[in-house]
VMD Tcl script that draws the C-alpha trace (Angstrom):
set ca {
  {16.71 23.96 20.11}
  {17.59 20.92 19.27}
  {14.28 17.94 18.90}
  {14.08 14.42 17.35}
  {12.91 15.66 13.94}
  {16.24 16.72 13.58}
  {18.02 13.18 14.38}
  {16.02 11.74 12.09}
  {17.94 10.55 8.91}
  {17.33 12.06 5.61}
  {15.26 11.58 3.73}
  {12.58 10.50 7.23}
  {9.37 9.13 6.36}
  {6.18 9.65 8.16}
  {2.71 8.36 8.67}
  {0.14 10.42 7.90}
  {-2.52 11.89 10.30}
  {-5.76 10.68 8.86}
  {-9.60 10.92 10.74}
  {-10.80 7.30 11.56}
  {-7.76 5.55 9.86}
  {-4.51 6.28 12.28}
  {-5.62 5.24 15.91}
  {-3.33 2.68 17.92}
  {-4.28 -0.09 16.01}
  {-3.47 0.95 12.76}
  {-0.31 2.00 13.78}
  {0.55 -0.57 15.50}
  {-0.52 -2.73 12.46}
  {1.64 -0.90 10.14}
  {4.62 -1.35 12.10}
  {4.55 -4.82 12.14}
  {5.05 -5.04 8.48}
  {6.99 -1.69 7.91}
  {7.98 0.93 9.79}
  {7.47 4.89 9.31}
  {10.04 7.47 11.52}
  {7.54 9.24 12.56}
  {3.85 8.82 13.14}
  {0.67 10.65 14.21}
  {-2.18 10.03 16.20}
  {-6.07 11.32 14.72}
  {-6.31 14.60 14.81}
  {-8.70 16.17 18.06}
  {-10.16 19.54 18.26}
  {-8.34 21.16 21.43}
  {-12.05 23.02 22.60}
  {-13.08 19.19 23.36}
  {-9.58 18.48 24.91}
  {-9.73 20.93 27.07}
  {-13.23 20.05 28.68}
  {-12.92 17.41 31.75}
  {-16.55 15.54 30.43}
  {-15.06 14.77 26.94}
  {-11.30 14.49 28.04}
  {-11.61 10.22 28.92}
  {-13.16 9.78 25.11}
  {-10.84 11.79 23.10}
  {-7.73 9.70 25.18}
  {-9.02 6.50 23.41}
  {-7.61 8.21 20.45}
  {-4.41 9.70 21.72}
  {-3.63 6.61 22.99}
  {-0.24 5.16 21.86}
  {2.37 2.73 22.57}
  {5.97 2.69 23.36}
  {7.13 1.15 20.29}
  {5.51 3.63 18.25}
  {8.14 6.42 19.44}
  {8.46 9.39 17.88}
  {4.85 9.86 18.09}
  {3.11 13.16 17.61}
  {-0.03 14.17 18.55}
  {-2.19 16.33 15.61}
  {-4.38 18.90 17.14}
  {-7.11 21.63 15.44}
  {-8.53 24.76 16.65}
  {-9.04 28.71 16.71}
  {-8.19 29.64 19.91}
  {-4.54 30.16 20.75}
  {-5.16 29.58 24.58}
  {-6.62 26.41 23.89}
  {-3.60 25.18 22.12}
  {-1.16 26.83 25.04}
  {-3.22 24.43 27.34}
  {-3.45 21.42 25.31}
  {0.78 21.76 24.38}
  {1.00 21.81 27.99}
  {-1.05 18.04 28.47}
  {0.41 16.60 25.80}
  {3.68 17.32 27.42}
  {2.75 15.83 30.59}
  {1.21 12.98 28.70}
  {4.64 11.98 27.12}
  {3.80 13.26 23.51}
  {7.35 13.94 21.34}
  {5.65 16.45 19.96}
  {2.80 18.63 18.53}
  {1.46 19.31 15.10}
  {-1.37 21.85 14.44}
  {-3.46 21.16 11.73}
  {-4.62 24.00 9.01}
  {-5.27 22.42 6.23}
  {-8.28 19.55 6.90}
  {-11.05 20.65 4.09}
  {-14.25 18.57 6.19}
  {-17.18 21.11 6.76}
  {-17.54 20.80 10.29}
  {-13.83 21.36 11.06}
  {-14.05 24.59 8.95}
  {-17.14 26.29 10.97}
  {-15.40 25.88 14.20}
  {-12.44 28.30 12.30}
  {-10.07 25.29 12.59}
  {-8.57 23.52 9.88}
  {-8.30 24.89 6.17}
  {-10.06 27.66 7.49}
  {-7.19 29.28 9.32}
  {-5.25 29.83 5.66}
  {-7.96 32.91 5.47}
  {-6.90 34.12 8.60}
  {-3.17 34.35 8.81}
  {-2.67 36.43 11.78}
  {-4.79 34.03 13.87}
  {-2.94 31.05 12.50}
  {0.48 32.86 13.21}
  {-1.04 33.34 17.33}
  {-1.71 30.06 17.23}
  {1.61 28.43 16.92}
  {3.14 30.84 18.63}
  {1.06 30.06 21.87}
  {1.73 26.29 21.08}
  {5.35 26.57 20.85}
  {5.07 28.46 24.26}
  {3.09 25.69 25.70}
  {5.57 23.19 24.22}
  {8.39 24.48 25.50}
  {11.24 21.93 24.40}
  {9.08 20.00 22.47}
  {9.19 20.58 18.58}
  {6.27 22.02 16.85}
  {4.64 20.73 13.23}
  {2.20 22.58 11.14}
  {0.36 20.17 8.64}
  {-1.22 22.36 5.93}
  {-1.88 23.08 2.09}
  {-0.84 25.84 -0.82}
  {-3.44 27.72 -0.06}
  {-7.37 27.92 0.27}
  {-8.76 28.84 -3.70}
  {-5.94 29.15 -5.25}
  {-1.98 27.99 -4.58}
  {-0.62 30.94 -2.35}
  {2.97 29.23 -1.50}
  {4.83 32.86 -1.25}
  {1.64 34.39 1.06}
  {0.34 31.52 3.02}
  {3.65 29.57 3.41}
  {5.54 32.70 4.34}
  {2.89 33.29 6.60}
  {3.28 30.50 8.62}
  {7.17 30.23 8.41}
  {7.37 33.85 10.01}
  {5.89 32.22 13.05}
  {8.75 29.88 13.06}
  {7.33 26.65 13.75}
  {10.02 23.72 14.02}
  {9.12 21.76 11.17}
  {6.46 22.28 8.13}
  {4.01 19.65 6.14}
  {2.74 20.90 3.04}
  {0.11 18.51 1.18}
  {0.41 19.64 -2.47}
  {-2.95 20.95 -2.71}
  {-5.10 23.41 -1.93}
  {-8.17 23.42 -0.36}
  {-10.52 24.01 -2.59}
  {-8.53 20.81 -4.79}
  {-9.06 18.32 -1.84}
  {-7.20 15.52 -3.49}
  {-8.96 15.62 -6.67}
  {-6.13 16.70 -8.74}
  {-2.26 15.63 -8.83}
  {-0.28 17.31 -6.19}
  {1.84 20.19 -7.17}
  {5.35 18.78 -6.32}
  {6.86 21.77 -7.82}
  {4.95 24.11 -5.22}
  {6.26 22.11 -2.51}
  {9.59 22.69 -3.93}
  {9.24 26.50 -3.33}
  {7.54 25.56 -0.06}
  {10.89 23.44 1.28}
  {13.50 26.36 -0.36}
  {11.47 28.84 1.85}
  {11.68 27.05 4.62}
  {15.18 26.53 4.90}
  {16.03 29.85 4.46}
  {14.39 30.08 7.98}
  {15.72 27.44 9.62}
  {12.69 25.05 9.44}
  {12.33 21.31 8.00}
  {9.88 20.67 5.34}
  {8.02 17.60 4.34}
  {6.50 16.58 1.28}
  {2.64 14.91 1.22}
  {0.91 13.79 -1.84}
  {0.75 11.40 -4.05}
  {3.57 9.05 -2.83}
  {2.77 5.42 -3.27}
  {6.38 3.66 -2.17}
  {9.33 4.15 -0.37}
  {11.18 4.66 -3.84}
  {9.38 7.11 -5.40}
  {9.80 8.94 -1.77}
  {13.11 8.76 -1.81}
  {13.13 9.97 -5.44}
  {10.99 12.81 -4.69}
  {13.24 13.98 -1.49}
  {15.65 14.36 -3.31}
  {14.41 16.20 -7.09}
  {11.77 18.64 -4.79}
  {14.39 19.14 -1.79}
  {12.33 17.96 1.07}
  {13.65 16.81 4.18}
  {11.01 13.74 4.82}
  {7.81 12.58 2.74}
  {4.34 11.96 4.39}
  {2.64 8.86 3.07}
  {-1.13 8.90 3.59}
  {-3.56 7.15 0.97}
  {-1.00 5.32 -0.16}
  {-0.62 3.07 2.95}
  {-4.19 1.48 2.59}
  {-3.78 -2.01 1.33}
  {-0.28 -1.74 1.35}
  {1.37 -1.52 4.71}
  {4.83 -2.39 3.72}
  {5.09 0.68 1.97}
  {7.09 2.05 4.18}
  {9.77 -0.61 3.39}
  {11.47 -1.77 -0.27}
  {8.38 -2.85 -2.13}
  {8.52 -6.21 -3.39}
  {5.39 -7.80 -4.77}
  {2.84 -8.95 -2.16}
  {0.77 -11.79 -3.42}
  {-2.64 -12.16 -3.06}
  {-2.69 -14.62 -0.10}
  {-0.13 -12.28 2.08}
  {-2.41 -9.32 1.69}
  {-5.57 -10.54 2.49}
  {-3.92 -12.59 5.23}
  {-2.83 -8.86 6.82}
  {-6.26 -7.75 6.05}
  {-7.49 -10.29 8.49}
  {-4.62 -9.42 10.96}
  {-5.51 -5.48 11.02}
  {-9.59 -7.41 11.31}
  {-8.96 -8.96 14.33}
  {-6.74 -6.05 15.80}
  {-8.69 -3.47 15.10}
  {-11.49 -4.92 16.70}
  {-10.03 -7.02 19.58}
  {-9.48 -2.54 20.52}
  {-12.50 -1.16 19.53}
  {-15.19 -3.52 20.12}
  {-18.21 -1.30 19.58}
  {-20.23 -1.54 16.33}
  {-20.13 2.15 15.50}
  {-16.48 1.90 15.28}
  {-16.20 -1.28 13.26}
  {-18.10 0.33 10.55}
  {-14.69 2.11 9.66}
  {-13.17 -1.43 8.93}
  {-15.50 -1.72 5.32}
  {-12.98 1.65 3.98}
  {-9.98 -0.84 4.24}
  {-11.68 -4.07 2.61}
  {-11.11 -2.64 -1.16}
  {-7.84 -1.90 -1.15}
  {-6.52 -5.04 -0.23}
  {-8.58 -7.06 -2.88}
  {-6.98 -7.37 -6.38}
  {-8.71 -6.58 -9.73}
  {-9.07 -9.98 -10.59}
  {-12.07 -11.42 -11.94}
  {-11.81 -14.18 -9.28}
  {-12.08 -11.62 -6.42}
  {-14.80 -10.10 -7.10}
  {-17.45 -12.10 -5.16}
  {-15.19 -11.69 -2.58}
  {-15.16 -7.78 -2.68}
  {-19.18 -8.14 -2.53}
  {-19.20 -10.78 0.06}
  {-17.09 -8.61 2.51}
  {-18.94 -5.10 1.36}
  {-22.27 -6.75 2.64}
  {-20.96 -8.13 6.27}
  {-22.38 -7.18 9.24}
  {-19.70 -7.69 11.97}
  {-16.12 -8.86 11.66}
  {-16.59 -11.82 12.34}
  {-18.48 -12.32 9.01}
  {-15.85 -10.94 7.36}
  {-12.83 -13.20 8.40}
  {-15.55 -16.25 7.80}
  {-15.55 -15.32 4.05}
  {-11.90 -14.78 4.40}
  {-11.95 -18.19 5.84}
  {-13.73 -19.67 3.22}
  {-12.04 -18.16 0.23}
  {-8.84 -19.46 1.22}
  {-10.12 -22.93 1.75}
  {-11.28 -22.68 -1.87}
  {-7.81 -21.78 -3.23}
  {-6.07 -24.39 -1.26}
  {-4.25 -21.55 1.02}
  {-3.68 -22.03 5.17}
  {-5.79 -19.43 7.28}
  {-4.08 -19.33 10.53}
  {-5.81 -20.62 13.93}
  {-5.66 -17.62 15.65}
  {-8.35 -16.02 13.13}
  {-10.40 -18.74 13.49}
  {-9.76 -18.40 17.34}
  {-11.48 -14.47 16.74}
  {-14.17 -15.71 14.72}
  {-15.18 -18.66 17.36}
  {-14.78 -15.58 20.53}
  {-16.99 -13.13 18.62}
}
mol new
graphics top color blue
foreach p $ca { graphics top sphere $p radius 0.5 }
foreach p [lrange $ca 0 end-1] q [lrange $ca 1 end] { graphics top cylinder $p $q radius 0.2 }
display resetview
């Protein structure tokens, strides 16, 4: 079968899924400074999917443009019917694709028997994609996961999955008992991307990559066929393009960009909570910014927030377009 994931020129780069970080917005966002190959929408739990009551919430967040083609939707669950029927909506809904994830480490995820839990369960995670690949039908199938659950189980776990043939695998260098706490084991995902081909499926690499350089550097020493960028976008979403050095100014001028965007979407104060994770990354370590990293912590709406934006460009002498000021003035 031939699918977009395998028009895509090597080494591709993709956006990784990431909970309360890669709606629309951000997305969007990103692509207007760099752009990805392939990106993901937050991941849902199929169960809630599935039920009529929740179905017009959850689309908020599988909500996506045209311009952000390929776009695949991340799903989690335990129940292979429930991901037959959700593969089925998302291909009435225009989705390029699918990708199942077994490898999120959060709690909650876990007791449902979704996410990292499913690497204890391989026969369950095996049913699983094979009743979404039914459900798919033509469209191409992802499985996002990690080395293994204690300890790194490439050979098992990986083999595991790969026997169930999915169209393309994502292996974050870590297990889940690691989270992200140590350096990702490139050399596992190595073994990962050499046991995948021998089967037919493309692999891609997640950890630890901060630039489109070192991607392409990695693609080609650990023989992966793209590289997921996840943490590594925060503050920095050119980093999907050659890196050149952003001055201050430029990145706290797309700071108050993704501001205004994000909540010119939203609007609702539970969600603009989420827009305090972004503030530190796109302050510098300079002794002059620090007030401003406290000044921004301690806002209460965005609105504050681009006003202290506002003011700390007046006092370096730097232009802070209308159109914030415009947001600020509507809020």
């Amino acid at each position: 079968m031939n699918h977009f994931w395998q028009q895509l020129k090597k080494p591709f780069f993709v956006l990784a899924p990431m909970a309360d970080v890669t709606d629309i917005v951000f997305r969007n966002f990103v692509l207007r400074y760099s752009r990805p190959d392939v990106l993901y929408t937050e991941f849902v739990a199929c169960k809630m999917l599935l039920a009529p009551k929740n179905r017009k919430l959850l689309m908020r967040y599988l909500q996506y443009s045209p311009s952000e083609r390929p776009i695949v939707a991340q799903l989690f669950g335990s129940e292979p019917d429930d991901f037959f029927a959700c593969a089925r909506l998302l291909r009435e809904w225009g989705f390029d694709g699918m990708d199942i994830n077994m490898g999120c480490p959060n709690r909650r995820v876990e007791r449902r028997g979704a996410g990292a839990h499913l690497m204890r369960d391989p026969q369950r995670a095996q049913a699983i994609i094979q009743a979404a690949k039914e459900g798919l039908g033509d469209l191409p199938l992802a499985v996002k996961t990690r080395l293994g659950y204690h300890v790194i189980e490439t050979e098992s776990w990986i083999g595991a999955v790969l026997a169930a043939k999915p169209d393309v695998l994502v292996v974050h260098g870590r297990t889940r008992q690691e989270m992200s706490e140590v350096p990702a084991h490139w050399d596992e995902i190595a073994v990962a991307a050499t046991m995948a081909h021998d089967v037919g499926v493309l692999c891609v690499g997640n950890g630890d990559v901060d630039s489109r350089e070192q991607g392409e550097e990695y693609a080609q020493r650990f023989g992966v066929d793209g590289i997921m960028i996840g943490r590594g976008v925060f503050g920095n979403p050119w980093v999907f393009a050659t890196q050149a050095e952003r001055s201050e100014s430029e990145k706290l001028l797309a700071l108050a960009r993704f501001i205004t965007q994000f909540t010119g979407f939203w609007q609702t104060a539970k969600r603009e909570g989420l827009l305090k994770k972004h503030f530190n990354a796109y302050i510098e370590d300079s002794p002059g910014s620090k007030t401003l990293r406290m000044e921004l912590m301690t806002t209460a709406s965005a609105a504050a927030a681009l006003e202290t934006l506002a003011r700390y460009f007046h006092q370096h002498g730097w232009i802070f377009p209308e159109i914030f000021y415009e947001r600020i003035m509507s809020a």
